[in-house]
C-alpha distance (Angstrom), angle and dihedral (degrees) to the residues before:
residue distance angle dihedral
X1 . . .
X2 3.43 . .
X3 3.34 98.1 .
X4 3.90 85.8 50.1
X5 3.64 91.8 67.7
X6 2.96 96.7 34.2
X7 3.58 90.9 71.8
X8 3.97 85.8 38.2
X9 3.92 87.6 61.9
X10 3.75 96.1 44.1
X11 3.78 90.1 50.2
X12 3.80 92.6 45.2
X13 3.84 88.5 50.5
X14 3.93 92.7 51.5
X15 3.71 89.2 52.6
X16 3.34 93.1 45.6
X17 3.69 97.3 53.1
X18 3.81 85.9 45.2
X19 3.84 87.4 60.0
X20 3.23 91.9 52.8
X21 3.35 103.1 56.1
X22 3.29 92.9 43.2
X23 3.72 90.7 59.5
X24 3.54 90.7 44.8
X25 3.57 94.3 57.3
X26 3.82 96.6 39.1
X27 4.06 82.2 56.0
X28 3.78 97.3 44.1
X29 4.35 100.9 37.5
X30 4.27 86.7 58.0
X31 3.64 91.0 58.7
X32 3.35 103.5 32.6
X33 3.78 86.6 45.9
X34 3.78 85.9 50.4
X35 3.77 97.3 54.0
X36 3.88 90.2 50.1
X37 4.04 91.0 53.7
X38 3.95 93.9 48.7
X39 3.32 129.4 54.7
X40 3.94 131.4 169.6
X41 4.14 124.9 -102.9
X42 3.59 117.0 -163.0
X43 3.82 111.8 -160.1
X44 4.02 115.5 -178.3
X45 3.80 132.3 141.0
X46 3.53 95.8 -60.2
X47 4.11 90.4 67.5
X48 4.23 90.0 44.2
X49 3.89 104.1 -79.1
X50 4.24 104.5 138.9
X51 3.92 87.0 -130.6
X52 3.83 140.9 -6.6
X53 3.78 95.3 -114.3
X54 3.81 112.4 88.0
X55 3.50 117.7 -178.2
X56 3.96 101.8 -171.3
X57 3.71 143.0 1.0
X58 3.88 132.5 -157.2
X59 3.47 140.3 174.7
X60 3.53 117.0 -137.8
X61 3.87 122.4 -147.6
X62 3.84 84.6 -110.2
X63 3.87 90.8 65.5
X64 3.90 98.3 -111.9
X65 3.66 114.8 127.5
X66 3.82 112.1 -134.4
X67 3.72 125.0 -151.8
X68 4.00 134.0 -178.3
X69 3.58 125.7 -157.8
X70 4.00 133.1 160.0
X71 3.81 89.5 -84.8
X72 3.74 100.8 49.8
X73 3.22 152.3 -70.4
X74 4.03 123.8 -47.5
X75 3.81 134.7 -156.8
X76 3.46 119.7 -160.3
X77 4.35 118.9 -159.2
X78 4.16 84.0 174.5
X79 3.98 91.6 -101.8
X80 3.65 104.3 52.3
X81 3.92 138.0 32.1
X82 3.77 113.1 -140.8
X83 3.47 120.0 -165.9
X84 3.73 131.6 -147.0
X85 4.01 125.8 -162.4
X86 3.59 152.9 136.7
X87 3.80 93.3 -86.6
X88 4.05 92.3 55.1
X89 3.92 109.3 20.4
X90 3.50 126.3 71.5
X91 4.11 116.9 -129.4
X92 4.03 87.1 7.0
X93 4.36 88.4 124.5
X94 3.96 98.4 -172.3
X95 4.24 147.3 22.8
X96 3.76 89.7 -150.9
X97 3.87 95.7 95.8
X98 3.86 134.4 167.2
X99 3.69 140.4 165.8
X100 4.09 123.6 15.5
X101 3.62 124.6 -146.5
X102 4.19 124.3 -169.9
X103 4.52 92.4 -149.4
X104 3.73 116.7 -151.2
X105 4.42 94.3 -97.6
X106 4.02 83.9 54.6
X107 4.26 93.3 -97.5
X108 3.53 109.0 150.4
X109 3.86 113.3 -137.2
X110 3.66 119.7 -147.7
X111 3.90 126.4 -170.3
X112 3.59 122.1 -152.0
X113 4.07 136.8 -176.1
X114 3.64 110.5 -114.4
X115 4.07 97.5 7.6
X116 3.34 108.2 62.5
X117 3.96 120.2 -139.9
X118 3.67 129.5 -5.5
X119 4.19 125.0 -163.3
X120 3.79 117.2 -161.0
X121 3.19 112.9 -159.6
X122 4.24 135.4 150.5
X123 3.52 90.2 -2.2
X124 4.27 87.4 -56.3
X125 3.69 126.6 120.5
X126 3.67 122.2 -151.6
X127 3.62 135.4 178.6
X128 3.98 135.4 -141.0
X129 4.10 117.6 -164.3
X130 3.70 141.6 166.0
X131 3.80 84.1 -67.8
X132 3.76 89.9 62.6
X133 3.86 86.7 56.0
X134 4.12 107.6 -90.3
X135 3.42 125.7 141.7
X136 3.79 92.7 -132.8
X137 3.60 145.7 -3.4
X138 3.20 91.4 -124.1
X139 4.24 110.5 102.3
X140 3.56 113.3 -168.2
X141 4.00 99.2 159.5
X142 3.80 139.7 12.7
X143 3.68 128.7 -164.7
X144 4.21 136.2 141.7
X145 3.95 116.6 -127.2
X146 4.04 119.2 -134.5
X147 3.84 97.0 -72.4
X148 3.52 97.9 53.8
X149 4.08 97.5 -97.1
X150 4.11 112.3 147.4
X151 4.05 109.0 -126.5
X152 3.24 115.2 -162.0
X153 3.95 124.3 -163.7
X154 3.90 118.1 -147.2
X155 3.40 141.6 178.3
X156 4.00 87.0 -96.2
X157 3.22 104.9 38.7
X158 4.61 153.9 -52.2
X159 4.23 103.6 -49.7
X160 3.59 117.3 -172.1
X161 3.90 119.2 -157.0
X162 4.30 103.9 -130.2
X163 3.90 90.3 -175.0
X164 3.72 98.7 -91.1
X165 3.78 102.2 45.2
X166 3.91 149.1 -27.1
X167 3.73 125.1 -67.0
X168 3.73 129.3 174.0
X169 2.98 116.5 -79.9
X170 4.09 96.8 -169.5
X171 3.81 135.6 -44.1
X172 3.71 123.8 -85.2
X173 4.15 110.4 -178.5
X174 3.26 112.6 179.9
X175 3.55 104.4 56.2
X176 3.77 110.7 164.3
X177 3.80 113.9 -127.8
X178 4.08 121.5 -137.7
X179 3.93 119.5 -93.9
X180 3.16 114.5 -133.1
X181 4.31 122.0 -151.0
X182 3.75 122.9 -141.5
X183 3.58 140.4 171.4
X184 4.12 105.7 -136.8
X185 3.79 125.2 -113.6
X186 3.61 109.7 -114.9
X187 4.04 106.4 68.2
X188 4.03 97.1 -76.1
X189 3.92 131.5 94.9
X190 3.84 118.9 -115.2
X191 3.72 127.3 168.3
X192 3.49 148.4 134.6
X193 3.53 134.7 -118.6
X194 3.59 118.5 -159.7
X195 3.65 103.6 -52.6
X196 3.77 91.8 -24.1
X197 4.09 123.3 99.9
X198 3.85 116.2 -149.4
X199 3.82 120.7 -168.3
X200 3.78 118.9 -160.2
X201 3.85 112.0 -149.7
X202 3.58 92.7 -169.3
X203 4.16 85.1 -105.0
X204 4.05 98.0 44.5
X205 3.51 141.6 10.1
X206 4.16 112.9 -124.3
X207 3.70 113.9 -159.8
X208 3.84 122.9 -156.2
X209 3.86 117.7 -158.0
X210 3.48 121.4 149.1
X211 3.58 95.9 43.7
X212 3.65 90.9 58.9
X213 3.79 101.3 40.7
X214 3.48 97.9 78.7
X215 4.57 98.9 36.8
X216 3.72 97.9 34.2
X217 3.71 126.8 44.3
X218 4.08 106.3 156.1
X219 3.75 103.0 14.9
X220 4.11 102.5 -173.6
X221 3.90 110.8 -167.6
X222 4.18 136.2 8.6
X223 3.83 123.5 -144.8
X224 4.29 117.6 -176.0
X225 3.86 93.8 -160.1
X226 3.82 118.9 -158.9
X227 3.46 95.2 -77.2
X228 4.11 96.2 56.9
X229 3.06 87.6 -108.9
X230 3.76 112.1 148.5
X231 4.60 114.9 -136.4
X232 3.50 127.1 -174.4
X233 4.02 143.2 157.0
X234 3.56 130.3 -114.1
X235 3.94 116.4 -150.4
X236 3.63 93.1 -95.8
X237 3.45 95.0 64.4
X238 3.85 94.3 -93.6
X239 3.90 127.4 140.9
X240 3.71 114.0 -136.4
X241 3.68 114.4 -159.4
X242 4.02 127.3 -148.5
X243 3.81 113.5 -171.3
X244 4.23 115.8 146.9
X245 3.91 88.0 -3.5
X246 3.83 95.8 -61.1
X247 3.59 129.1 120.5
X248 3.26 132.2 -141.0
X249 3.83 134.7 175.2
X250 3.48 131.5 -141.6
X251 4.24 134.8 -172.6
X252 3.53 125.2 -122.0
X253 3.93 96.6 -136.6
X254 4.00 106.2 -165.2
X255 3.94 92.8 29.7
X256 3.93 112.9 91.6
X257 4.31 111.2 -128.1
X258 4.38 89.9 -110.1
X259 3.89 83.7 62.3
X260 3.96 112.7 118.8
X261 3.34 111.2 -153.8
X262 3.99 112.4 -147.3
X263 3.76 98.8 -178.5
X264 3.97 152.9 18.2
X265 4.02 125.4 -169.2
X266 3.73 126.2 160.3
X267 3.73 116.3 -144.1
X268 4.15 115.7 -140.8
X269 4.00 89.0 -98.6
X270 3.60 82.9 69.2
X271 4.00 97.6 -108.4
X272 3.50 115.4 138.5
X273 3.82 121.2 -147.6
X274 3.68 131.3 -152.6
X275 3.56 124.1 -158.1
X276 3.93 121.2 -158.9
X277 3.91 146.1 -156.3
X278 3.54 98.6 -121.6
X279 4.30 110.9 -18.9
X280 3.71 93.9 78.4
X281 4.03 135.0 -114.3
X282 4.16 117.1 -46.2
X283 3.24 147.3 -177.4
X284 3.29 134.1 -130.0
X285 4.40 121.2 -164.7
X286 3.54 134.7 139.9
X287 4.18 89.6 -7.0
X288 3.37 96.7 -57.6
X289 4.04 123.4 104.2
X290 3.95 123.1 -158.2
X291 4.08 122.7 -163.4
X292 3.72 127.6 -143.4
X293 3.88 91.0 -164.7
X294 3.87 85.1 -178.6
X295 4.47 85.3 92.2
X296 3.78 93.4 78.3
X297 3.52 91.9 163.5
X298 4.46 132.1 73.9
X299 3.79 99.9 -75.0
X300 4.18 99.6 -139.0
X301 4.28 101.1 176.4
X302 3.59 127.6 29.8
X303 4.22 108.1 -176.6
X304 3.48 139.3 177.5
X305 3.92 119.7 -147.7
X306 3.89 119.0 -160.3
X307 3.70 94.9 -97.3
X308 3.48 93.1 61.8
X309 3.63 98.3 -106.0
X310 3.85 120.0 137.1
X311 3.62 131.0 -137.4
X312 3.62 121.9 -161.8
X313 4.19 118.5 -162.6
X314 3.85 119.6 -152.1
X315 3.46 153.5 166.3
X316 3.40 91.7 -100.8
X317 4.05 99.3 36.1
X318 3.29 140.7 -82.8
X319 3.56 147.2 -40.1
X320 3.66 149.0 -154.3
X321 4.10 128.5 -148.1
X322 3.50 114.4 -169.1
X323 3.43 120.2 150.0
X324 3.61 92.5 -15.8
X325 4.16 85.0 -62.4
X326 3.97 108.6 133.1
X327 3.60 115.9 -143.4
X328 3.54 123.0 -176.9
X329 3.83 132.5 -155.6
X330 3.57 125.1 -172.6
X331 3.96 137.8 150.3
X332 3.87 94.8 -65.0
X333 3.73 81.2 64.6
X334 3.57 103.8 47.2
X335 3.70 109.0 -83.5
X336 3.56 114.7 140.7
X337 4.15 106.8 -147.4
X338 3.79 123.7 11.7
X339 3.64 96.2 -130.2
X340 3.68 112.5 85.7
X341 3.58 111.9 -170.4
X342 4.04 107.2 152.9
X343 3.74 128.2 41.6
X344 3.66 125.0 -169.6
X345 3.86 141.0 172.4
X346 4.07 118.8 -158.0
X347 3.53 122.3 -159.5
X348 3.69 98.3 -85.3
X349 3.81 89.5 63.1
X350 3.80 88.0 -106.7
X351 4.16 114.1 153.6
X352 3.87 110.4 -131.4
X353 3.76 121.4 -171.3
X354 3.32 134.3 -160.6
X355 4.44 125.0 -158.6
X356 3.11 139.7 -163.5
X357 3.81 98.7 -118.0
X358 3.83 99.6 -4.2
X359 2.98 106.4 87.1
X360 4.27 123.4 -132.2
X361 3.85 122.3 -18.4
X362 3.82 126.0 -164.6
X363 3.97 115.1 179.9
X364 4.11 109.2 -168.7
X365 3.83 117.6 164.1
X366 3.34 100.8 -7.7
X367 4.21 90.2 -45.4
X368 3.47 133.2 111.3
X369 3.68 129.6 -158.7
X370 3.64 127.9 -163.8
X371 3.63 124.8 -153.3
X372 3.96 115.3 179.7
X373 4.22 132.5 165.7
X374 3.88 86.0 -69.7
X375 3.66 92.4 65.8
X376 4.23 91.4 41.9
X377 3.41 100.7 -88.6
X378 4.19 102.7 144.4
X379 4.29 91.1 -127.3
X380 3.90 140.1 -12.7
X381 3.65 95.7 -117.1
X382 3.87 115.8 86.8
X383 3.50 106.6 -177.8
X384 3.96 92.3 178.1
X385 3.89 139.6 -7.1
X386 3.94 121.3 -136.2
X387 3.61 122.6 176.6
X388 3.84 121.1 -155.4
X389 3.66 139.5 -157.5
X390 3.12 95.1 -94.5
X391 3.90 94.6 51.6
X392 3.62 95.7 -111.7
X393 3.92 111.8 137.6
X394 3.97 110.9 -132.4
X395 4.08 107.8 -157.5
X396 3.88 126.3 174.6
X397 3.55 132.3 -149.2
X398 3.92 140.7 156.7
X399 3.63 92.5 -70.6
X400 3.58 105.2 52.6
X401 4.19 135.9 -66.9
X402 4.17 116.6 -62.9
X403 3.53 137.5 -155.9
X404 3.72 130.4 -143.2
X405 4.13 128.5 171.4
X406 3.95 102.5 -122.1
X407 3.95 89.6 -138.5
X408 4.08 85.1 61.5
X409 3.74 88.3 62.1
X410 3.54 94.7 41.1
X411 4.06 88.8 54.2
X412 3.61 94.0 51.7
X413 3.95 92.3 50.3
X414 3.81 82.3 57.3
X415 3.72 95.5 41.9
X416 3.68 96.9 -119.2
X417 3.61 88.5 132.8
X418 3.70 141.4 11.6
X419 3.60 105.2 -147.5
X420 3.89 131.0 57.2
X421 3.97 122.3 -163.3
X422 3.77 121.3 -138.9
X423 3.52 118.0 -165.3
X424 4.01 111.6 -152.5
X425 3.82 129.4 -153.1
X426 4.02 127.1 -157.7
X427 3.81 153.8 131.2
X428 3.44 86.0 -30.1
X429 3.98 100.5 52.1
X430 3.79 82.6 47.4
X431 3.90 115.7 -82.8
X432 4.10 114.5 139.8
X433 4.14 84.5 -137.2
X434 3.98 123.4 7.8
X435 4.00 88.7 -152.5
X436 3.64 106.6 100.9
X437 3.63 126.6 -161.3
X438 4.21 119.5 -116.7
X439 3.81 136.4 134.1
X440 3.75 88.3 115.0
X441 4.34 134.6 51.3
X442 2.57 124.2 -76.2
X443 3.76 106.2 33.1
X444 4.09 84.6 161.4
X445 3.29 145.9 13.9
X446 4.03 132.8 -150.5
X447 3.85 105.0 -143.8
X448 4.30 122.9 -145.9
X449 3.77 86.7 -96.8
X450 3.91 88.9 59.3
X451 3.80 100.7 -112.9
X452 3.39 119.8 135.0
X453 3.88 122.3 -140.4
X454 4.09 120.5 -163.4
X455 4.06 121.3 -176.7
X456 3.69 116.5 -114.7
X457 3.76 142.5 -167.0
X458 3.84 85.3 -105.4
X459 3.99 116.9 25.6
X460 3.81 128.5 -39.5
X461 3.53 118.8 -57.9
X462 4.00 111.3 -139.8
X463 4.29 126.8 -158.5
X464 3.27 124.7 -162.5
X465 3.84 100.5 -171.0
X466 3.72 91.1 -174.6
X467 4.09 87.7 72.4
X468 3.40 93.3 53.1
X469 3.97 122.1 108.1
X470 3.93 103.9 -139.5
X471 4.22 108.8 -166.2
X472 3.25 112.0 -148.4
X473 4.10 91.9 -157.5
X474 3.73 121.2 44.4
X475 3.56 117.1 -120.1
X476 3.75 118.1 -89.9
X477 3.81 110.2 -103.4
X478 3.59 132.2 -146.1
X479 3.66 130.0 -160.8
X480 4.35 117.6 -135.8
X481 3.02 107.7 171.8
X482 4.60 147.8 3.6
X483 3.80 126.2 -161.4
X484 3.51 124.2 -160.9
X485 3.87 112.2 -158.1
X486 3.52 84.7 -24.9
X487 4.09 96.4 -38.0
X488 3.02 140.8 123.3
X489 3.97 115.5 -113.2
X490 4.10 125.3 -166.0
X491 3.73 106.8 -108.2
X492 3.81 92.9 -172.2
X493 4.38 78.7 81.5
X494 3.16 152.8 53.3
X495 3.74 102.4 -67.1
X496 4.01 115.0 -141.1
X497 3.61 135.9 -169.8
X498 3.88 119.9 -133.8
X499 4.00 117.1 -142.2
X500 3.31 96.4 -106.3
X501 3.61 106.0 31.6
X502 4.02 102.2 118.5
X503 3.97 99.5 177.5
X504 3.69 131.2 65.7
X505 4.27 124.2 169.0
X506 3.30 117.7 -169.8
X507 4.25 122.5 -167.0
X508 3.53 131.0 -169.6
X509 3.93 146.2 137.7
X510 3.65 134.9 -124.3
């Protein structure tokens, strides 16, 4: 008997341990199986996407995948990206895009920043704004209830569409504003990080959190004014004050609480001046703030050249305070790009300007001159301008940080020559991500020991120009190799195109 089971046991046990592995393996082989079948793509800039931060992806019933980002709008057959903005497509109004919605008759909604909402639709763009009834042109979500109705969240509040226009749809206080992260003006590094202020020393950075947790929830610009002494705004139009590690807070009376304050520059009288979103250009001295409502649009760059003379950037163009005189320059004038975002003065007293999508401005006597990617400038946007000692001008975009020699630009205002050369710097030269962050001055700052520091999609990215071989002579180049539609051709010859060859590759080494 015992014997018996015994042999019961040891049977058992073998069928037990052939369960086991059994199970083990039916477990294991799915996942394993799994890993082999996938396998992760990374697209980014490098394989056509306008910048690395996308903000939301769809899937239209058509089988295109849809993607927004800050510098348009993306479609996506699985081969190729093409890109939609305001510099190619007709009736698209801004590159400042959001949420994506697929509606019920196959429309695709598209949310933007400062634009409100866009419908796509038969190839057609159009566009729906505060004059069509929303709270804000600011889209942060998009969605259709049960009967069909489009909602639309902004940064104010629920709209719903009712066929003509938007109504509210309910209230929603409390809306958080955006922060916005700066270095200062003065040399130093200040900035915040979600709800967190950091103060570089030029040695350290100093952080201050508790005392700001509870007075300041969405500060939105920094100023050091010429006293070290460190200003910024609170989201109810407020300035907060930091001078010996104190703070101190201060109304804006004249400015109504909604107001979003977009920038703060104090002019060598000692004046400070705030720019705004929508509530027009003040200035603040001696407690008491005056309004030139005439800047209806964001104001982006407030600068001060040596004579005293301001120069305010803006959505809409730009301006110049002398005197309390308001001159205005837009595209009838010259400007290339309405979007102003970086103001500069070189040593020669020259005004350079740099847009969102425009390209490079410089305005000398009276004269602009426009230099954009068709004249070898490395991309339209020109988030900020640095010059170094060297008088090469360091610009940075969505696509990485450039390089140009000043005297290039100069020569091509004169028509000495017709081609400039950028020289572009990315992952690959060392940067953690080659997007940079702009829209707002500064977007940069050159510090007293002549580094240059530029905000980026993942960390700062600092330049030390010094360290930087510059060849006078380009390297010699040498041509290996020349397909024709994917043949070979003879180079020791005369090389000729066919009608009706379309493809040519060229190879060769430097």
């Amino acid at each position: 008997m015992q014997g018996l089971f015994a042999e019961k046991r040891d049977h058992q046990n073998t069928w037990l341990r052939q369960l086991k592995w059994t199970l083990i393996f039916l477990l294991v082989y799915p996942a394993s199986n799994a890993a082999a079948q996938y396998q992760f793509d990374l697209w980014n800039t490098d394989q056509g996407l306008p910048q690395n931060a996308v903000q939301a992806i769809l899937q239209t019933r058509d089988g295109y995948l849809w993607l927004t980002t800050s510098d348009g709008l993306v479609r996506f057959d699985g081969v190729r990206f093409t890109v939609f903005n305001k510099g190619n497509t007709k009736g698209l109004l801004s590159n400042r895009l959001t949420a994506l919605y697929e509606g019920r008759d196959g429309s695709l909604r598209i949310g933007t920043e400062d634009r409100g909402l866009i419908r796509y639709r038969e190839r057609g763009f159009t566009t729906y704004t505060t004059e069509e009834g929303l709270k804000s042109n600011w889209i942060w979500a998009i969605t259709e209830d049960a009967a069909g109705h489009m909602l639309v969240l902004t940064r104010l509040g629920v709209m719903i569409w009712n066929e003509e226009r938007f109504i509210p749809y309910r209230s929603e206080d409390g809306l958080s504003k955006r922060i916005y992260n700066w270095p200062d003006r003065l040399g130093g590094l200040s900035f915040f990080d979600d709800q967190v202020l950091h103060v570089f020393d030029g040695r350290a950075f100093r952080t201050y959190n508790e005392d700001l947790r509870f007075k300041v929830k969405k500060p939105t610009d920094i100023l050091k004014d010429q006293h070290g002494t460190l200003w910024f705004v609170a989201k109810d139009a407020r300035l907060i004050r930091l001078k010996d590690g104190v703070f101190s807070s201060y109304a804006i009376n004249g400015l109504p609480p909604e107001a979003i304050i977009t920038a703060l520059f104090q002019e060598q009288q000692g004046a400070i001046w705030i720019g705004t979103a929508r509530h027009g250009l003040g200035r603040l001295q001696d407690g008491t703030l005056t309004i030139y409502s005439e800047v209806k649009d964001s104001v982006r760059a407030i600068y001060e050249d040596r004579e005293g003379t301001l120069w305010i950037g803006a959505g809409d163009g730009l301006r110049r305070v002398r005197r309390q005189d308001i001159t205005v320059y837009a595209e009838k004038d010259g400007l290339l790009g309405r979007s102003v975002n970086s103001i500069f003065e070189d040593r020669e007293g020259s005004i350079w300007l740099g847009t969102w999508r425009g390209g490079l401005n410089r305005l000398k006597d009276g004269k602009f001159t426009r230099y954009t990617t068709n004249d070898g400038l490395f991309n339209n946007g020109v988030f900020q301008i640095l010059e170094d000692e060297r008088g090469y001008f360091w610009m940075s975009c969505n696509l990485g940080i450039y390089r140009i020699k000043r005297q290039e630009l100069e020569d091509f205002a004169a028509g000495k020559i017709s081609v400039i050369t950028s020289i572009a710097y990315g992952k690959k030269d060392g940067m953690l991500s080659a997007e940079c962050n702009g829209g707002h001055q500064p977007a940069g700052v050159r510090t007293r020991d002549g580094r240059l520091w530029f905000p980026t999609q993942d960390g700062a990215a600092v330049i030390d120009p010094q360290t930087i071989e510059i060849k006078a002579q380009p390297p010699p180049v040498v041509v290996e190799d020349c397909l024709l539609d994917n043949k070979p051709v003879n180079l020791r010859g005369q090389v000729e195109i066919a009608p009706g060859q379309q493809n040519i590759e060229i190879r060769y080494r430097a």
